[in-house]
C-alpha positions in Angstrom: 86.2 117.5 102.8 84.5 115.3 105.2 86.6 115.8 108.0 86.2 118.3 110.6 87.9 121.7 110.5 91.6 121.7 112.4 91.0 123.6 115.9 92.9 126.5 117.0 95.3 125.0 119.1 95.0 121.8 117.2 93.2 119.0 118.5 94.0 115.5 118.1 91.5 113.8 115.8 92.2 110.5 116.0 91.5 107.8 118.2 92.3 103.9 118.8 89.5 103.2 116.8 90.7 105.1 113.6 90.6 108.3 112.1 87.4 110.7 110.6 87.6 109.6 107.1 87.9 111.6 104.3 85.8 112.8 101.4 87.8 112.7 98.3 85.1 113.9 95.9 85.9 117.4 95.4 89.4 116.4 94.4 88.6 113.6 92.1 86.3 116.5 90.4 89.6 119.0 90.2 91.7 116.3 89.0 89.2 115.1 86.5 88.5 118.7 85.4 92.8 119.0 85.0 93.2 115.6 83.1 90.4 116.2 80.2 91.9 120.1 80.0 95.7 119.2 80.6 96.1 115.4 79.6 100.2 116.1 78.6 102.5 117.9 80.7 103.3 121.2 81.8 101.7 119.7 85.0 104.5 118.2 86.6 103.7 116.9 89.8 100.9 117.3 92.1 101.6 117.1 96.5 98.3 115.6 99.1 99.6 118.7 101.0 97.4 117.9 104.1 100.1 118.3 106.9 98.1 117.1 109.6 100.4 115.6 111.5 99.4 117.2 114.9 95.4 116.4 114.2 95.9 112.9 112.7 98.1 111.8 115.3 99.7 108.5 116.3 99.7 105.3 114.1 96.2 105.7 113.0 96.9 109.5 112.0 100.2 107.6 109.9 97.9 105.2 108.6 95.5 107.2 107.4 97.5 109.7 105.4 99.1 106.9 104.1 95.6 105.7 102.5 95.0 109.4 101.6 98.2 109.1 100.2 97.6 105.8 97.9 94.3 107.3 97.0 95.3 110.0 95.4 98.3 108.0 93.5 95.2 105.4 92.7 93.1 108.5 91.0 96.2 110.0 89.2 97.0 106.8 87.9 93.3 106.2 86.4 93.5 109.5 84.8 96.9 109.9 83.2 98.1 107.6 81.1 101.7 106.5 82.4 103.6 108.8 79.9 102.0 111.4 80.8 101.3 111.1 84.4 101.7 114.0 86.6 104.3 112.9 89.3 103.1 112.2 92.8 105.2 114.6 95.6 105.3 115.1 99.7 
């Protein structure tokens, strides 16, 4: 998804100078796919579920799941309509 696979033992990713970004392009495709074939509920929530806490370290590793974080809400919320909106978890 853009950035590079974790390392076995992990490996810090990040650096002063920011993080490796990410591709969001095959989930916007799977959520887009899920909204036009689910738009109501039984989908009740969906989770980032990235854990990369040890490989996005420090405040830039914070920072940017943060933005993962808001971009996922962002493309949830242009795809559900509130009503309906699959709830944002992690």
């Amino acid at each position: 998804f853009g950035r590079p696979t974790k390392l076995v033992p992990e490996q810090p990713l990040c650096t002063n100078a920011g993080c490796p970004p990410r591709n969001h392009s095959n989930l916007e495709a799977l959520l887009k796919w899920t909204a036009s074939h689910y738009p109501k509920p039984p989908i009740a929530a969906f989770e980032l579920g990235n854990e990369l806490d040890h490989v996005l370290n420090g405040e830039m590793g914070a920072r940017s799941q943060a933005q993962d974080f808001l971009a996922l809400r962002q493309t949830l919320g242009g795809l559900w309509p509130d009503i309906h909106r699959p709830k944002l978890v992690g």
